[in-house]
C-alpha angles and dihedrals in degrees: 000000000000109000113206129258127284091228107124109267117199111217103185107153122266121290112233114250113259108236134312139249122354084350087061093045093050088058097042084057092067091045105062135084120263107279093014119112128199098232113111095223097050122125108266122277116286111238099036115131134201106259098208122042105293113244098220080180090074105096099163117141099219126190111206126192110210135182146194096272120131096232136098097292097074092046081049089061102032092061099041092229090156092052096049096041086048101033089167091047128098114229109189104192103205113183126210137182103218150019095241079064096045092053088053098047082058096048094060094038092247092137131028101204123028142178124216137133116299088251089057083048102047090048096053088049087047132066143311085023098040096161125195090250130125129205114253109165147007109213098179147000102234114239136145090358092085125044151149105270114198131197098181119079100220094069118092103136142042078255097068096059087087107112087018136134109223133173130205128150114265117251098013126117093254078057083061100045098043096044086043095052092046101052080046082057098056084234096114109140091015095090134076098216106192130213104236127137115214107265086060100056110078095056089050090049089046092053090046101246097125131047092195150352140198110224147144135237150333085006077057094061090042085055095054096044083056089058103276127147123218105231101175138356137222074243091060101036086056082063090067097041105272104120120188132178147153123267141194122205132179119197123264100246090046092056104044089051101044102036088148090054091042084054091044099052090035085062093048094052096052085048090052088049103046089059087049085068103028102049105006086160080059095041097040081069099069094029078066103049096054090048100044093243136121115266083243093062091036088055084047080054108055089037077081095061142070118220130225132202133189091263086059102045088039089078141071092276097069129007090003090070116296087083097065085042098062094040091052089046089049096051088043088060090044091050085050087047095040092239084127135011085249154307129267119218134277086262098056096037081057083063099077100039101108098204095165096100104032092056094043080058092043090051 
């Protein structure tokens, strides 16, 4: 099972939204760099440079999934890295809410890398999905930005969940963890788990059909300023061996047939996230930019990930092996749980780890 890394990780409470709607936007307007603008699709930001030396070669027409999820894809974006280290290439930036629609994006060859939770990875690798993907990068380890979120009093354990209502969103890694911790529990059985993405959550909390719900932000944030109470954290339950992260995949033809582009953006992605850990006031601001949020809750929300580099992701514990381990140890659980047919082993999990590029960077 792959442990998390040693690197400080700052774990202050989460910081309340601003404000909504127009109110939001008129904020966002004074916190951005000249010439940025907070919307997420919005061109990248003017004035940002390569910072290797660009491959006007590269001519690949790539297709990206990306999410709402604090980490270096979204500096990586923001700053059109890609674009301006391939300046011949086409980088269609395609956004998606969830890892469910990610696995099917792959699964009609409608993108060609995506990012979703290691349990929505690891679906889409195991049966009865068993796509043709491989895993190219691990952007995060996955701590206080989800958590079990309780609006009953009485909960203040994994325990008490017995007799409960609560709500996660099914395949997910918040899915893993809470079905993992409960088994642990004993509780198994005991407890009515209930089908709800996260936009859906607040209102059933504030009519009182849930108790509790493991989610993630800023959804996690919403829940508390509603009158939740955090009761345990992903952080926490890695503690206790369940591991969860965020992964990225590309699938296997793409990457046989564009290995300079896979080694571009793989360098991209260590520099993006290299300046995540080196300079996070500097990276919160386009973070921000592309979530719609001040620099202030963007920095609350990375306080709730750890970061990996090349360097990371380059030994044993990653792409050198741990990587198919935990994967293999993930799609066991989801074949307990019938959220697949069944799991291959580590071997052939490490299969479909693609570690070429991310070693060449470490080197």
């Amino acid at each position: 099972m792959i442990t998390t890394s040693t690197r400080p990780r700052r774990r202050e409470l989460p910081i309340p939204l601003l404000a909504i709607g127009m109110v939001l936007l008129l904020v966002l307007a004074g916190c951005v760099q000249p010439g940025r603008t907070s919307h997420p699709d919005s061109d990248p930001v003017p004035g940002a440079s390569c910072p290797v030396t660009p491959d006007p070669s590269i001519t690949t027409h790539a297709r990206i999934a990306w999410q709402g999820i604090a980490n270096g894809d979204l500096l990586v974006k923001d700053l059109g890295l890609l674009e301006k280290c391939m300046p011949n290439a086409t980088i269609e930036w395609l956004r998606f809410n969830g890892g469910n629609d990610v696995i099917q994006a792959f699964g009609s060859s409608s993108i060609d890398i995506g990012i979703y939770g290691s349990s929505a990875g690891v679906k889409a690798m195991s049966p009865p999905l068993d796509l043709p993907i491989s895993l190219v990068w691990v952007p995060d380890v996955i701590g206080s930005s989800e958590a079990l979120v309780a609006f009953d009093e009485e909960i203040t354990s994994i325990e008490d969940l017995a007799g409960k209502r609560v709500a996660v969103t099914f395949g997910a890694t918040p899915h893993y963890v809470l079905l993992s911790m409960m088994s642990a529990a004993g509780i198994e059985g005991q407890v009515e788990v209930i089908n709800l993405t996260n936009d859906k959550m607040p209102a059933a909390a504030r009519a009182g059909q849930i108790d509790a719900a493991w989610t993630w932000e800023p959804t996690l944030t919403e829940l508390t300023d509603i009158g939740g109470t955090v009761v345990i954290d992903s952080a926490e339950a890695a503690e206790q061996g369940f591991v969860t992260f965020d992964m990225q995949t590309a699938r296997d033809e793409f990457i046989e047939a564009e290995p300079e582009f896979m080694l571009m953006w793989t360098r991209m992605q260590d520099h993006a996230a290299q300046r995540v850990i080196e300079d996070p006031e500097l990276a919160a601001e386009s973070i921000s930019a592309q979530l719609g949020i001040t620099p202030a809750v963007a920095l609350d929300q990375m306080s709730g990930y750890t970061y990996l580099t090349a360097d990371d992701l380059a030994g044993e514990e990653w792409m050198g092996g741990g990587a198919a381990e935990s994967i293999a140890s993930t799609a066991e659980f989801l074949a307990q749980v019938r959220q697949s047919t069944g799991a291959h082993t580590p071997e052939q999990y490490a299969e479909q780890v693609y570690g070429d590029a991310v070693q060449e960077v470490a080197e």
